[in-house]
N, C-alpha and C positions, 0 to 999 in steps of 0.2 A: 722361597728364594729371596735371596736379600735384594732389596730396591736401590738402583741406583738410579742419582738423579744429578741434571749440568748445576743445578743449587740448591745449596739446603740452609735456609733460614733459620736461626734461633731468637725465637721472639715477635712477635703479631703485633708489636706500638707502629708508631705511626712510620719508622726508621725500617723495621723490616716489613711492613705490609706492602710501602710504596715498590721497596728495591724487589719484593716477591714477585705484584702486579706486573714492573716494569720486565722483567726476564722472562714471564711467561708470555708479555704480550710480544714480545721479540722471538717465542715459538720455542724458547725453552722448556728445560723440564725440570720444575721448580715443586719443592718440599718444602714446609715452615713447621717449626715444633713449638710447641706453647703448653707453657704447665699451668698455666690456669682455665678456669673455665667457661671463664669469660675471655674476647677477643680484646686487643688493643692497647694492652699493656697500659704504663702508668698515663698516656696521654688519654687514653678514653676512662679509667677504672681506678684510677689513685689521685692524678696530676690536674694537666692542662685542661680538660672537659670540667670533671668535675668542681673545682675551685672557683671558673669562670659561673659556674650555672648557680652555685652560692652566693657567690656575687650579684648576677642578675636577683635572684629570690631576695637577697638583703635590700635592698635598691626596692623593690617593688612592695615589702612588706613595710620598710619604714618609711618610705614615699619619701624618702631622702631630697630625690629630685623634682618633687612637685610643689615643695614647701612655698618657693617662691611664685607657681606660678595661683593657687588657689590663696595661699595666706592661710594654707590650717596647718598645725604642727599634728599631723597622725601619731599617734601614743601607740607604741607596738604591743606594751603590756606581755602580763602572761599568758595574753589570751592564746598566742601564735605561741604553738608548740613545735618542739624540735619536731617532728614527722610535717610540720607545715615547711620547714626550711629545706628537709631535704627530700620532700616530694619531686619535684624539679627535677633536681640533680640524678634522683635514680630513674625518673623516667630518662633523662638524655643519655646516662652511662648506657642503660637497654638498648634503646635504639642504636647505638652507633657501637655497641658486640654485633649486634645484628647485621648492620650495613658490613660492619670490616669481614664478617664472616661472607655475605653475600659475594663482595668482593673478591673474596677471595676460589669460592667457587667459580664466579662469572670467572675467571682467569684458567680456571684447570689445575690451580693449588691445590695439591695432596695436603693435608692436615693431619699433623700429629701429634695425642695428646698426650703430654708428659715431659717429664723432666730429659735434658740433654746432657751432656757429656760426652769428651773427647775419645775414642779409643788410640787415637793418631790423628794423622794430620787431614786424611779422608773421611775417617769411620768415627758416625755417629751412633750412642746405644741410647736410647729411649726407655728408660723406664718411666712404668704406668700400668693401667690394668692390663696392658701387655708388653711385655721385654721385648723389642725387636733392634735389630741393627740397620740402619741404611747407609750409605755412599754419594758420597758429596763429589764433582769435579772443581766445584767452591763451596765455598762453608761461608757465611756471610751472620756475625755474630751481632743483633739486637736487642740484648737481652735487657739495656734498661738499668735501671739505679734505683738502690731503696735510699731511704732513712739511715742515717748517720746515728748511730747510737753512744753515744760517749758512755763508760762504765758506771761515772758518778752519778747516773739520773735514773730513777729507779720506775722504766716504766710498767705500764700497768696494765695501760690500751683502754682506760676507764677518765680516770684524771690527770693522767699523768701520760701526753701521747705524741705521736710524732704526725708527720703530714698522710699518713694514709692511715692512720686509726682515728683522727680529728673527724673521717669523714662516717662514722659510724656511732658518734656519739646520742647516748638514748637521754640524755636533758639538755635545756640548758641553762649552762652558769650563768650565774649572777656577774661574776667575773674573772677574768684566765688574765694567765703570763704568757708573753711571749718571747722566746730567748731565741732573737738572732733577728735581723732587721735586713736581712737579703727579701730579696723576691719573694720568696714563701711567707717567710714572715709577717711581710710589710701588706700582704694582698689579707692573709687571716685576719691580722690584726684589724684593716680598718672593715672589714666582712663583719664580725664580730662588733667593734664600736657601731658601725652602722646599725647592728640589732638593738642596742642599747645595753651591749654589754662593758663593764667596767672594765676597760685592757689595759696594759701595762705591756709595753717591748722594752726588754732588757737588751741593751745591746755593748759587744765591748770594743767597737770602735765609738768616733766622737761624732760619724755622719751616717747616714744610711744610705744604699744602692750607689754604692763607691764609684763606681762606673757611668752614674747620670752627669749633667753639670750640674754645678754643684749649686748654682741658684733655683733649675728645676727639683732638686737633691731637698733645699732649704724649704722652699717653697710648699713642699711633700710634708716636710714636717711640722710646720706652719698650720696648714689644713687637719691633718691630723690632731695638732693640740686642740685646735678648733672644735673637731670633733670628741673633744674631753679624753682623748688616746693619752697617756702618760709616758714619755718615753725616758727612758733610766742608759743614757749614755755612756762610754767608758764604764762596764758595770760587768759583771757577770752572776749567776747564780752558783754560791758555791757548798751549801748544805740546803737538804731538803729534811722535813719534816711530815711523815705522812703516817695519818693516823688509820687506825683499821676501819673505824667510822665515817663511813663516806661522806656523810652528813656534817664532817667535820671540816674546815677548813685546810691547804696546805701553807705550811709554813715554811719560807722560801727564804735562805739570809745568803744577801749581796754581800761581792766584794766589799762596799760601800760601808758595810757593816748593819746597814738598814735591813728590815724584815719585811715580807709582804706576803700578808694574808688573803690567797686566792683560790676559787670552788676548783681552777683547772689549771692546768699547765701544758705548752705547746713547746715541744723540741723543734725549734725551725732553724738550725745554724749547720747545713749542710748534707749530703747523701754520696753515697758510695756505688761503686759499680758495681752490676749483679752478677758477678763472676764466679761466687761460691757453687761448687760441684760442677764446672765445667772442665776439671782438671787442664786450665792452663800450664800450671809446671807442669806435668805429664809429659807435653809435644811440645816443651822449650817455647810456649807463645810468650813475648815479652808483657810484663804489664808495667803499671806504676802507681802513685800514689792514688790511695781510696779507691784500690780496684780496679783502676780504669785500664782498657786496652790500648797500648802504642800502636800509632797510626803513623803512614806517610800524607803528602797533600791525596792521594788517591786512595785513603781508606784502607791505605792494604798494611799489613802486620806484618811482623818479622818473619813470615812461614807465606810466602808469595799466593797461595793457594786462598788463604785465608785472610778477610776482611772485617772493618768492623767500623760499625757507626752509630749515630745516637748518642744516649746520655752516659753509655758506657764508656766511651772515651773521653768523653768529661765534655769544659768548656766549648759551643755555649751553652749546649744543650736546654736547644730552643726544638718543638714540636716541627715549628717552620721548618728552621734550618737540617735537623732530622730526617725530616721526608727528603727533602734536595742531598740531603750527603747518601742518602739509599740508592738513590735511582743514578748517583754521581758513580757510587761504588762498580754500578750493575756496568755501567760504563766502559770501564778501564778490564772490567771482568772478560765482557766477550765483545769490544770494541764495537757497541752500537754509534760510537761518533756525533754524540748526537749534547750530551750533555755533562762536561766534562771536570767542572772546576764550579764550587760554589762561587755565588757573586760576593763579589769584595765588598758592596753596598748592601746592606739588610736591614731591617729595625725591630728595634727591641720594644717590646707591650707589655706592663705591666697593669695588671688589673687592680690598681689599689682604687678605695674611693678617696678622690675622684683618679681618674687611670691616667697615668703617664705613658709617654710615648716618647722614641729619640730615632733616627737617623743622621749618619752621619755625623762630624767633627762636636766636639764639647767646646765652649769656650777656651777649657785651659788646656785641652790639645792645643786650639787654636795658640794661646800664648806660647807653650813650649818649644812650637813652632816658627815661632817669628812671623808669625801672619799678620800682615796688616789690615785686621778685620773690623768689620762693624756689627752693628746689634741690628735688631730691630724687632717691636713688642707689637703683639696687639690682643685686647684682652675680650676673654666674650660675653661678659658684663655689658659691652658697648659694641658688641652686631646686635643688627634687628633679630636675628635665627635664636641668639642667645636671651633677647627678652624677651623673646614670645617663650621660651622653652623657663622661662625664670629662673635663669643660672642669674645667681647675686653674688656667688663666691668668686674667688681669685684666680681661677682658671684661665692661662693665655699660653699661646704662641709665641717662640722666640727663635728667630731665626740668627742663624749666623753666618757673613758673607765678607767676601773678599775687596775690600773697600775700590781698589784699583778698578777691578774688573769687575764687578757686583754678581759676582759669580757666587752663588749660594753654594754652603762648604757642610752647612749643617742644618736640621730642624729638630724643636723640641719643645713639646705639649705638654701642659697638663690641664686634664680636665673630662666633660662626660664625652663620651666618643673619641677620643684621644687617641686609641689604638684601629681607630679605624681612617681619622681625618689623616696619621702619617704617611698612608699609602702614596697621596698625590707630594706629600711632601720626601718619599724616596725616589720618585719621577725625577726632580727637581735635582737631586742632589747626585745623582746618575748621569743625566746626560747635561749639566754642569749649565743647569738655566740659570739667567739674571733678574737683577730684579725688576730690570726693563719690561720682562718677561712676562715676569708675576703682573704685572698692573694693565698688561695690554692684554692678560688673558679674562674674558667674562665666565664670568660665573650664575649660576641659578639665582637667585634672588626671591629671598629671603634663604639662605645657607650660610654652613657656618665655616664656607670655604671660603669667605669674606674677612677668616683672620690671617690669610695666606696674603689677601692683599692689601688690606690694613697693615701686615708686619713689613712688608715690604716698602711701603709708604711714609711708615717711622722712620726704616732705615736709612732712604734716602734722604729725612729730613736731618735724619744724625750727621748723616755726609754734613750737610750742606749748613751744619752749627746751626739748624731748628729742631725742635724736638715735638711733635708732634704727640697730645697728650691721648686723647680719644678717637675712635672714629667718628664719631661729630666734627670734629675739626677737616675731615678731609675735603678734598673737594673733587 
C-alpha cells in the first residue's frame, strides 16, 4: 500500500532534519528522503563541518597560533601528509551521519533512500534499490546546492576541483589557485596558506566578502598577504592549460594577460540549487536563477502545499539560518505558533585564518544612512587574554554606535575565536544596549570579552575628541 504521511522532507542537511525533528515532535507523521548514504547533506559531508574541521587541523598542524606564545616557528614540512589533514575531518563528517541519523530515529522519522522526484503536487516516487511512491500533505523541499560549474574549467576532481572534490584530495600541492574570494574561497585559501601551501585567489572584483565593512574587508586582506597568500584582483582565469602528466604543472593565463604555474586549481566563485530531477516544471513550481526555489517570507512556493528552505532558495544560505527557516516553515505548515519569522538580527562567521565575524550595521550602511555614528577599536594585541594566548597580529574589535544615544548599531571582529566572541556582541545589537552598558557590565578576567569593553571605551573617548590608543591607557 502506498504511505502517506502529514510531511515528506527532501533532504537530511541541516534545513530539513531540523523542520523533520520539529513536525514529528509536534506528533506528526513525518517522511525524509536522501540519496546519499551518508546523513546531513552539504552541512555535515561537503560544506559547513567539514571545511571548519580543516581549519581546526591547519591551525594545529602549523601551530599558526602558538608561534607567539612559545617563540618557535613549527616547520609543517612534508612530513604531514594529506591523510594527516583530513583525518579530523572524516572522523567528525562520521560522527555527526551518525548523530543526524540517530536523530532522526529518536523522532519516528521514516527514511528513505533514494533519489526524489515530483509526480504532482502530493506524490513523491523514490527511486533506489526500491521504486516505491509515497504521499505528502506537505512536501518541504531541502535539497541543498552543489558547485557551480562554469563550461570553460575543465574539471577533473584530481587538480582541477570544486568545494566538494577539494575535500577528497589524495596529495598535497606544493601550491593551488583559487578563483573567487567569497566565503568559500577566502576560508580554502588561507587553510591552505596556513599549511604552507603557495596560494594565489584570483578574484574579479577589486575587494573581497563584499558584504563585510570594508576595513574589516581590508584588514582580511592585509593578514592574508601577510600570510604570503597572493591575491590577483580585478583578474579572472580565462584559459587553462592542462597537461596529461599530473606531475606536470597547470598552466592558468589571466585576464591580466599574466600566467601562473600551479600543482592545483580550486573553482570557488559560486553553487547552484539541487533541483536537477525533481521535475520542478512538471507541477508548475516556480524557480529562479541557479536553480533556486521561490519562496514567500513563510518558505512556501508558488503551489501552497509545498515549501522550501536552505541553500536551495539561495541567499544567505547559512547552516544557522537553515536550521531556523526549517522549523520556521514547519510553522506556518500546521500552525504550531510557536516560531514564526527568522530574526531580523543574526551574524555571519567566517572561518578564514584569522576568522571574521559581523553583526549588525557596516560602517557604510551606517553612512548611507545618515547615521550619526561613532567607532570604536580595541585590539587583542593589548588584552591580558590576548598576551597570554600570544596573538601579536592585528586582530580587533570594532564596534559601531549611535553617537546621540550610544546605542550600539553594529559589531565586527577579526581574529582567533572571532566567530564565537560575536554571540555576546548579537545580544548587544538586539536589544539595542549602550555603551554605558558595555563598561558597567564585568567580565571574567583575564578574557577576551575585555575587547567589548575596551572598544567601548575608545568610543566614548572618540565622543569626547580623545582617542584613546591601547588598553593600557584605560582606567
Amino acid at each position: 500500500m502506498k504511505k502517506k504521511f502529514d510531511l515528506i522532507v527532501i533532504g537530511s542537511g541541516p534545513a530539513g532534519e531540523k523542520a523533520a525533528a520539529k513536525a514529528a515532535y509536534f506528533g506528526y507523521k513525518v517522511a525524509i528522503i536522501e540519496k546519499e548514504r551518508k546523513y546531513g547533506g552539504a552541512g555535515v559531508q561537503t560544506g559547513t563541518l567539514p571545511s571548519k574541521t580543516l581549519k581546526e587541523t591547519a591551525l594545529y598542524l602549523s601551530g599558526i597560533y602558538q608561534k607567539g606564545v612559545f617563540g618557535v616557528d613549527k616547520e609543517i614540512g612534508r612530513a604531514t601528509g594529506v591523510h594527516d589533514f583530513l583525518y579530523r575531518k572524516n572522523v567528525v563528517t562520521n560522527h555527526m551521519h551518525k548523530a543526524v541519523a540517530y536523530n532522526l530515529k529518536k523522532h519516528g522519522i521514516e527514511v528513505f533512500e533514494g533519489f526524489a522526484s515530483f509526480i504532482d503536487t502530493t506524490h513523491i516516487i523514490i527511486t533506489g534499490e526500491l521504486e516505491q511512491i509515497i504521499e505528502g500533505k506537505y512536501i518541504l523541499i531541502a535539497t541543498g546546492s552543489y558547485p557551480y560549474h562554469p563550461e570553460n574549467i575543465p574539471f577533473d576532481n584530481k587538480r582541477v576541483l570544486d568545494s566538494d572534490s577539494i575535500l577528497n584530495i589524495k596529495r598535497f600541492p606544493k601550491s593551488i589557485c583559487v578563483l573567487g574570494a567569497g566565503v568559500i574561497g577566502c576560508e580554502y585559501a588561507t587553510i591552505f596558506g596556513a599549511m604552507g601551501v603557495k596560494t594565489f585567489i584570483v578574484n574579479d572584483h577589486d575587494k573581497i566578502l563584499g558584504f563585510l565593512d570594508s576595513e574589516i574587508s581590508e584588514a582580511l586582506v592585509e593578514q592574508m598577504r601577510k600570510n604570503e597568500i597572493k591575491i590577483l584582483f580585478n583578474n579572472s582565469v580565462v584559459e587553462f592549460e592542462v597537461s596529461e602528466d599530473e606531475m606536470q604543472p597547470l598552466r592558468l593565463k589571466l585576464r591580466s594577460g599574466e600566467y601562473l604555474n600551479v600543482e592545483m586549481f580550486l573553482f570557488a566563485a559560486g553553487r547552484s540549487g539541487n533541483i536537477r530531477g525533481l521535475n520542478c516544471a512538471g507541477i508548475g513550481l516556480e524557480t529562479g536563477k541557479r536553480e533556486t526555489v521561490l519562496v514567500n517570507d513563510k518558505f512556501q512556493t508558488n503551489i501552497p502545499n509545498i515549501y522550501a528552505v536552505g541553500d536551495v532558495i539561495g541567499f544567505p544560505a547559512l547552516a544557522s539560518t537553515s536550521m531556523e527557516q526549517g522549523r520556521i516553515a514547519v510553522t506556518h505548515m500546521f500552525n504550531t505558533a510557536d516560531l514564526e519569522s527568522l530574526a531580523d538580527v543574526f551574524p555571519y562567521g567566517i572561518y578564514t585564518v584569522p576568522e571574521v565575524s559581523m553583526v549588525g550595521i557596516t560602517e557604510e550602511q551606517a553612512k548611507s544612512s545618515n547615521i550619526d555614528y561613532g567607532v570604536g577599536y580595541s585590539y587583542f594585541r593589548d588584552t591580558a587574554r590576548g598576551k597570554i594566548m600570544g596573538d601579536n597580529d592585528n586582530g580587533y574589535l570594532k564596534l559601531i554606535f549611535d553617537k546621540k544615544s550610544k546605542v550600539i548599531k553594529g559589531v565586527h571582529i577579526m581574529g582567533h575565536f572571532a566567530t564565537e566572541l560575536i554571540h555576546f556582541g548579537m545580544q548587544l545589537v538586539q536589544e539595542k544596549k549602550t555603551l554605558d552598558h558595555l563598561i558597567s557590565t564585568v567580565f571574567n578576567y583575564p578574557t577576551l570579552h575585555d575587547l567589548y569593553k575596551y572598544a567601548s571605551y575608545d568610543g566614548l573617548g572618540n565622543i569626547a575628541g580623545k582617542k584613546v590608543k591601547t588598553a593600557g591607557e584605560m582606567i
